[in-house]
Each structure stands twice: as C-alpha cells, then as structure tokens.
Kinemage of the C-alpha trace (Angstrom):
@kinemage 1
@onewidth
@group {chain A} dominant
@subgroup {mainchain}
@vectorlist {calphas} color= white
{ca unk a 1} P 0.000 0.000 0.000
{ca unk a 2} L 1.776 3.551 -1.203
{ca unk a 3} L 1.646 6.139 1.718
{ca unk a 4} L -0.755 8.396 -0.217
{ca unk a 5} L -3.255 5.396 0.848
{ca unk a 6} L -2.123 5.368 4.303
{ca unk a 7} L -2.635 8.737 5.064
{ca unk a 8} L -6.161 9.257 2.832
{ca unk a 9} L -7.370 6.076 5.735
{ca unk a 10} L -6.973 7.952 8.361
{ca unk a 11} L -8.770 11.363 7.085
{ca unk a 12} L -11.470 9.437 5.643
{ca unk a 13} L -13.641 10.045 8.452
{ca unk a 14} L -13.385 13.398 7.257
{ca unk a 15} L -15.356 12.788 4.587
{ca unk a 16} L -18.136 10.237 6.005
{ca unk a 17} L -18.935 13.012 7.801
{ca unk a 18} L -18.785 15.719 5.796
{ca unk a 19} L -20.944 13.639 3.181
{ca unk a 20} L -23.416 13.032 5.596
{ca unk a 21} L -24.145 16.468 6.996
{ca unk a 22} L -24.406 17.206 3.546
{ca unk a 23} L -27.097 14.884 2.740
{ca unk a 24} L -28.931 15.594 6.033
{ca unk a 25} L -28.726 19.394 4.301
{ca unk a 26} L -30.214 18.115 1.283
{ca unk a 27} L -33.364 15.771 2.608
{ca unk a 28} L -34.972 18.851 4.161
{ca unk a 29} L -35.770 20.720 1.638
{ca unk a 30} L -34.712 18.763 -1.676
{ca unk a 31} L -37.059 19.975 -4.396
{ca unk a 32} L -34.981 22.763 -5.333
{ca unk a 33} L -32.821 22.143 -7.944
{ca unk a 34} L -29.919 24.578 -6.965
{ca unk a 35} L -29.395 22.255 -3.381
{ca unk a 36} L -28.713 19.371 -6.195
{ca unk a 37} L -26.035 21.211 -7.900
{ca unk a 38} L -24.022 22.754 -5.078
{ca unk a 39} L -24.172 18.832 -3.587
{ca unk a 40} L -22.783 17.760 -6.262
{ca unk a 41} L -20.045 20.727 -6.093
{ca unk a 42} L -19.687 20.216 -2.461
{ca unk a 43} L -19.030 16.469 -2.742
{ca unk a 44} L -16.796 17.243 -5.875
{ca unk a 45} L -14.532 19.860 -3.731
{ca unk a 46} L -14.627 18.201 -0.147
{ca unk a 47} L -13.126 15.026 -2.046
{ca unk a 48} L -10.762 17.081 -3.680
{ca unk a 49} L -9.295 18.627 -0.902
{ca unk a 50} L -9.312 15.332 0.909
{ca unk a 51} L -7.259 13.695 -1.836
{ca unk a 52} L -4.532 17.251 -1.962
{ca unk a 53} L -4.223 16.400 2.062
{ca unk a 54} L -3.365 12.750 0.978
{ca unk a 55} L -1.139 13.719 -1.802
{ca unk a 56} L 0.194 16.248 0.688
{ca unk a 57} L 1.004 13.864 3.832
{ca unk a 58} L 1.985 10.758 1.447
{ca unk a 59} L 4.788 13.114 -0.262
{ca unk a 60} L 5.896 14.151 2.732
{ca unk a 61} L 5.862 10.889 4.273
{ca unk a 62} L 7.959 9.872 1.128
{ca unk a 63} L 10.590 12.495 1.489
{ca unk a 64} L 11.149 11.904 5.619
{ca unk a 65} L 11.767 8.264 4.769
{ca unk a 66} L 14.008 9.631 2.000
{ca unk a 67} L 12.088 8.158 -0.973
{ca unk a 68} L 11.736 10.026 -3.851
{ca unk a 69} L 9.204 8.105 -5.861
{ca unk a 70} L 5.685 9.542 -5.653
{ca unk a 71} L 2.946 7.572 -7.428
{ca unk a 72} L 0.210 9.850 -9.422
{ca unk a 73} L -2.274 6.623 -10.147
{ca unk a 74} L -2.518 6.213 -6.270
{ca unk a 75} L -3.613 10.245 -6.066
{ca unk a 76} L -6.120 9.017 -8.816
{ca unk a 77} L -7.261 6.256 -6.981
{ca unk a 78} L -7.564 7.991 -3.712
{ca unk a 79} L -9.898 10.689 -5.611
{ca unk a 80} L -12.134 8.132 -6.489
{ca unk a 81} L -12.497 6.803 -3.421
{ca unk a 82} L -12.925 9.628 -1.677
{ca unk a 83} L -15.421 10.711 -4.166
{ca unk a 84} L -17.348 7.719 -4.061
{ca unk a 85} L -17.426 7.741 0.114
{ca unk a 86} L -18.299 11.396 0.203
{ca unk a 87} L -21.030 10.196 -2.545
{ca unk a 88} L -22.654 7.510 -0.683
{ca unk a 89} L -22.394 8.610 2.991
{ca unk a 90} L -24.403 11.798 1.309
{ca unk a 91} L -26.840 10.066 -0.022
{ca unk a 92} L -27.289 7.933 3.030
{ca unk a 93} L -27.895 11.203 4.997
{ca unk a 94} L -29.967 11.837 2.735
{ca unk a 95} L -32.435 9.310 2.891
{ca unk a 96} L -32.005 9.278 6.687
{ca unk a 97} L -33.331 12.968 6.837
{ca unk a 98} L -36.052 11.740 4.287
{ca unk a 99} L -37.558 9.587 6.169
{ca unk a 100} L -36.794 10.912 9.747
{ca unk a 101} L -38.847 14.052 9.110
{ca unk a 102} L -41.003 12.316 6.611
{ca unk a 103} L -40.217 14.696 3.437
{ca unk a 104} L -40.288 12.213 1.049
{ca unk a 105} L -42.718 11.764 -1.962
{ca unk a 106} L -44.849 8.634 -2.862
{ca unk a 107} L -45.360 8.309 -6.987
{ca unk a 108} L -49.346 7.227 -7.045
C-alpha cells in the first residue's frame, strides 16, 4: 500500500462526515434544484481537498523516509475513493433525513 493510501485512511472520516451532513442538508428541503447542484459541487470539492491532504502527507511521508518516488495513479485512486465515500455517505444522509422528518414523496 503507497503512503498516499495510508494517510487518505486515516482522514477518511473526514469525509463520512462531511458527506453526511451534507445529505442531512439536502433531505430537508430537496425539491430545489440549486441544493442538487451545489451537492454535487460540495461532494466534488470536499473530495478534492481530501485527496490534496493525501497527496500532501503521502509526499511528505515519502521524502522523511528519504524516498523520492511519488505515485500519481494512487492520487487518482484515492480521488475516487474519496469521491465515491463522500457520494454515498451523502446520499445515506440523505435518505435518513427523508424519512426521519417524513419529506419524502410517494409516486401514485
């Protein structure tokens, strides 16, 4: 496992949590469209800057241990991870709010 990988597991949290505040933001009042978008920014952006931290300890990390190589497909791989954990633990906020404060709509 490349240090970029070690570091992004122990921020992670980071993001489970920002995800799901996030979707907790977007179940109460989710029929307007702009909340969509600027979730979908926000878990763009928050995954982002969790992958730049990564990038950021892992070459560090690399350079106190005196190794030079840096890998860019683990940086890749860490964004899409991130961006997929951001992406879920928001939508399972979401549906938590949904159904905790019953704003949800039934198709008849």
């Amino acid at each position: 496992m490349d240090k970029v990988q070690k570091v992004n597991e122990k921020i992670m949290i980071i993001g489970i949590i920002v995800g799901f505040a996030l979707g907790i933001y977007l179940g109460i009042d989710h029929d307007d469209l702009n909340f969509w978008l600027i979730l979908v920014q926000w878990v763009f952006f928050t995954s982002l800057i969790l992958t730049l931290i990564s990038a950021v300890g892992g070459y560090y990390a690399n350079m106190r241990d005196k190794s030079v190589e840096f890998n860019i497909i683990s940086v890749i791989r860490v964004f899409v991870l991130n961006l997929a954990v951001v992406a879920v633990s928001a939508s399972f906020g979401f549906v938590f709010c949904s159904i905790a404060i019953g704003n949800f709509s039934t198709a008849y």
